[in-house]
N, C-alpha and C positions, 0 to 999 in steps of 0.2 A: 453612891456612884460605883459604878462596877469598876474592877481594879483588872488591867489585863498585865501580863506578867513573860517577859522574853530573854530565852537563855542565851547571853553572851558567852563567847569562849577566847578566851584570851593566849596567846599562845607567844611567847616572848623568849627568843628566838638569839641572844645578846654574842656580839664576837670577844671572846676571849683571847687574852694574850701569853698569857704564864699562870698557869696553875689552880686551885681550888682559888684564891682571891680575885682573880678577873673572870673565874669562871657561868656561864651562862644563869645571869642572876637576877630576882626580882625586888631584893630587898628582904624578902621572906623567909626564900628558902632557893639551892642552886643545885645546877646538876652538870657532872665534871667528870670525864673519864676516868679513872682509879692511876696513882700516878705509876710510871714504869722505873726501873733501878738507876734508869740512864737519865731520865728528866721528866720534869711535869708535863701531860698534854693540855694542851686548851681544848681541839678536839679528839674523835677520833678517826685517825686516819689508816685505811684497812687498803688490804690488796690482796687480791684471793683469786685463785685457775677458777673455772666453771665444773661445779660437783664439787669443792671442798668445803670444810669447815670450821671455823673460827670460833675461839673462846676469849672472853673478854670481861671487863666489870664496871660498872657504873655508880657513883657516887652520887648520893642525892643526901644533900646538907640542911638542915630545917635553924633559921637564925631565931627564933622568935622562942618566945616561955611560955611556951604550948605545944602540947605534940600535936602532928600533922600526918592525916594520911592521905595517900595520893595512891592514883590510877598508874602505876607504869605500863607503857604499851612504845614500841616502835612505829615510826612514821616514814609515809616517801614527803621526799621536799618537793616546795614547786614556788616559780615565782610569782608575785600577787600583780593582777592585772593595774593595779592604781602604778603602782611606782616602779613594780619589778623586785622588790625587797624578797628574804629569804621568809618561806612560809613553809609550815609542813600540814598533812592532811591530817582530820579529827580521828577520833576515834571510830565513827558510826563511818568514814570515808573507805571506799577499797583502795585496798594497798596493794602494788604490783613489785616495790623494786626492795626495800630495804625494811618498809612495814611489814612487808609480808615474810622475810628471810630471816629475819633478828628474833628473838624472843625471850626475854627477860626468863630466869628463875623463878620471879615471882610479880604477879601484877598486880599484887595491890602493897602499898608499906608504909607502916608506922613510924616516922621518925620521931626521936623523944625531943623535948623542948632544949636547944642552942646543942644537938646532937647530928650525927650522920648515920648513914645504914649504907652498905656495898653491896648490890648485887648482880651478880654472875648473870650474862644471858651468854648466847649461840648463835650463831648467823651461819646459817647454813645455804649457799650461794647453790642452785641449781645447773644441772649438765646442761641444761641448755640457758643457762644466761646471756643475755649479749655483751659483749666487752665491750668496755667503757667506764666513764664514771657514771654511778648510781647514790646519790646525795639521798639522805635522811637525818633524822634523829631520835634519839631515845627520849623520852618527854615523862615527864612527871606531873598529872592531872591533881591538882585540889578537887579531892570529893566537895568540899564544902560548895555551896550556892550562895553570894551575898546577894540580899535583895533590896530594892530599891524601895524608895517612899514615892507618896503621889497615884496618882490615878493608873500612871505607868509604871511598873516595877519593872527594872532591867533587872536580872539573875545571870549573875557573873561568876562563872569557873574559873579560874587565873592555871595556865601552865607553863610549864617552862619545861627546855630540853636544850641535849648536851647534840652538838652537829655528828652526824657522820658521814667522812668522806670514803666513799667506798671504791674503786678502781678494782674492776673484773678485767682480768691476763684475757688479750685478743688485740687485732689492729685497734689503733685510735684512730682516728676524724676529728679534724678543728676545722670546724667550715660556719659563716655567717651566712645570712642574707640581709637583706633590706628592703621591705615592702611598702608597699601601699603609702607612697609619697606624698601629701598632700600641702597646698598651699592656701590656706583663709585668712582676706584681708577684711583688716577693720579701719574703714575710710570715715574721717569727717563728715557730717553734713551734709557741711558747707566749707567747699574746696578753700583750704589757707587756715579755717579759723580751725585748731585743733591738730594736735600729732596722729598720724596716722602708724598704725600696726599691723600685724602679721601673726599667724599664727602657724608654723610647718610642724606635722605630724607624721609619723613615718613609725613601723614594726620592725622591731630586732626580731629574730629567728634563727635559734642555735638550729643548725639541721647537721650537725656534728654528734658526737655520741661522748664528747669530753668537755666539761665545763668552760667557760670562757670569760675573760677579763675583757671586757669589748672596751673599746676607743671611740668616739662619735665625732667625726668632722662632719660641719655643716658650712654650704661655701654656695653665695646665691648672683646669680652674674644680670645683666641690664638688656638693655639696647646696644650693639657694639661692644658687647664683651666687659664693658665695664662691672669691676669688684664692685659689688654694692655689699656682703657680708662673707665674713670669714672667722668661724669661730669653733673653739675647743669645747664640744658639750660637757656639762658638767652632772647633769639629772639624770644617770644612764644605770641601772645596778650593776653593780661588783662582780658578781658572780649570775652570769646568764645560766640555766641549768640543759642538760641535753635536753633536745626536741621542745622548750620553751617558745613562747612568740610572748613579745612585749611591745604593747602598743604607748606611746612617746609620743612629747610632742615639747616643741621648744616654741615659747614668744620670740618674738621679732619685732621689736622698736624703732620707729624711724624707718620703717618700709616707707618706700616710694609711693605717691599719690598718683604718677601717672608713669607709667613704665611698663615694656615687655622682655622677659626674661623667662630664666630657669632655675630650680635650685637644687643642689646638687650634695647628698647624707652618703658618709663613706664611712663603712663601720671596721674593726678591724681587731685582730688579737693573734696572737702568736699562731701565726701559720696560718693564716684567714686573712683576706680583707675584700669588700665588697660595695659595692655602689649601687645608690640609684636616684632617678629624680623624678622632677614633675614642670611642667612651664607653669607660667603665671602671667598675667593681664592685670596690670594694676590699673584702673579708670577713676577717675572724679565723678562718680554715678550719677549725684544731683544734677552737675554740670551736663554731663551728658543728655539726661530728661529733658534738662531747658533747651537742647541743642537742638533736640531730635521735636521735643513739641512745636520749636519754633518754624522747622523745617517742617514738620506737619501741615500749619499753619501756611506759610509758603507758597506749598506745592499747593492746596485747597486753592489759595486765589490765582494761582500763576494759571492752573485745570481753569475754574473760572472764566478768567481772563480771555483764554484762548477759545474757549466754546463761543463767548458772547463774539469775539471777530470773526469765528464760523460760521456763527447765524448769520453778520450781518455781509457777509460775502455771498453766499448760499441762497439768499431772500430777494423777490420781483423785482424791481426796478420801478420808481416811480413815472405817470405817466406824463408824456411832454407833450404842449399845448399843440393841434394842428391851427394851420388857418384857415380861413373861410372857405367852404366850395364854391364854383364857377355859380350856380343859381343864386345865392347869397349875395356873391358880388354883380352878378345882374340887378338884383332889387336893389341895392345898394345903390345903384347907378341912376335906375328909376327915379330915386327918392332924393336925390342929390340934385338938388338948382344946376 
């Protein structure tokens, strides 16, 4: 049987809190800013005019009793369409903000077995950068390929990489929106037997030029105004990145089966907050079909109905008996004793 074979890239992405031990790790091996005189970083966090130059060091940690070598290259961050979680771009990917500014000392390195190695790169911010934040990381590729068994081999590079938050000197911008609102119900049947659901789907979109912690109210009103849901989303990512769109979407349990309304996603973050909605027509659809067949049905005999008393208005008159003429009743008279 022919064997076909597909290369995975794993790229593991992990938030640290304090130092090379919570640093961005896979179990294997980490990679963790080099620490400064004053404290450990988790990431690194840079700030640099437009046209300057920055120096800096990156620690890549190998846990394992084997040496290990790895691809270092710099990455721009972006977030991932499923969930909105923190992703950076590959290596074959073009790099515009941080991938392309940074550059290691050295891009390929050995780390010896339960060892580390430091190396030095550069981030060299260009005269014409735009100000803002510009999110990447420094990542540390496994040359290695594990390959898979069976018919299908999956080929898996694992890497992992240290964040950087980078803030280019210019005005900032915190600004959201909120697009593309939408409301999909999931109706019973048969109207009564079974819960009815909902689905609202709606896009975040930083159109800011500075990272964002968004907040998601979702708030869906009736007939007369009434509260039918009110609630604090919780499936929203952390960290929105500039010029991002994230498409979202929240279940809704116990929607109404017959109901018109609106529902109404309000996003929000330091110095931003934003609205938007969509109406919705909640209906009993089967019930509806029976209503409208029945009415179907109806109107055919009522149409009917009325043509046949058309016709029979419309139509001769049947003929009424005369009586005899005067020469009839002559013979008549003839013929009579």
């Amino acid at each position: 049987m022919r064997k076909f074979s597909v290369l995975l890239l794993g790229l593991l992405l992990l938030a640290a809190t304090a130092g090379p031990t919570h640093a961005a790790d896979n179990g294997s091996w980490s990679v963790y800013p080099v620490s400064s005189q004053i404290a450990e970083r988790p990431y690194f966090y840079l700030s640099a005019d437009p046209g300057t130059t920055l120096q800096d060091k990156v620690v890549v940690a190998n846990k394992t009793g084997r040496p290990l070598t790895f691809r270092l290259y710099a990455a721009d961050a972006y977030n991932t369409a499923r969930d909105g979680g923190f992703a950076v771009r590959t290596l074959q990917e073009r790099q515009r903000g941080v991938g392309a500014w940074a550059k290691p000392a050295r891009t390929r390195v050995t780390v010896p077995a339960h060892g580390e190695v430091t190396v030095p790169f550069t981030l060299r911010v260009p005269a014409d950068a735009e100000p803002g934040d510009h999110p990447g990381a420094l990542v540390a590729l496994d040359e290695r390929v594990d390959q898979g068994d069976g018919s299908l081999a999956l080929g898996v590079r694992q890497a992992v990489g240290a964040r950087v938050h980078l803030r280019v000197g210019g005005p900032t911008l915190a600004a959201i929106a909120v697009e593309d609102v939408r409301v999909t119900h999931h109706q019973p049947f048969v109207p009564g037997l079974g819960d009815s659901a909902a689905t609202v789907s709606y896009t975040l979109h930083n159109t800011g030029n500075v990272t964002l912690d968004p907040k998601v109210e979702l708030k869906a009103r009736g007939l007369f105004g009434r509260t039918l849901l009110a609630r604090d989303l919780t499936r929203i990512p952390s960290e929105l990145l500039p010029g991002q769109r994230v498409r979202l979407s929240e279940p809704w349990r116990g929607a109404p089966q017959f109901d018109w309304g609106d529902v109404k996603v309000t996003a929000s973050a330091t110095g931003t907050r934003e609205s938007a909605g969509a109406s919705f027509l909640a209906l009993p659809w089967l019930l509806v079909a029976v209503v409208f067949a029945v009415g179907v049905v109806a109107g055919a005999l009522l149409v009917r109905a009325r043509r046949a008393r058309a016709g029979a208005v419309s139509g001769h008159p049947s003929p009424v008996a005369a009586g005899p003429s005067a020469a009839e009743e002559r013979a008549l008279g003839e013929v009579a004793p």
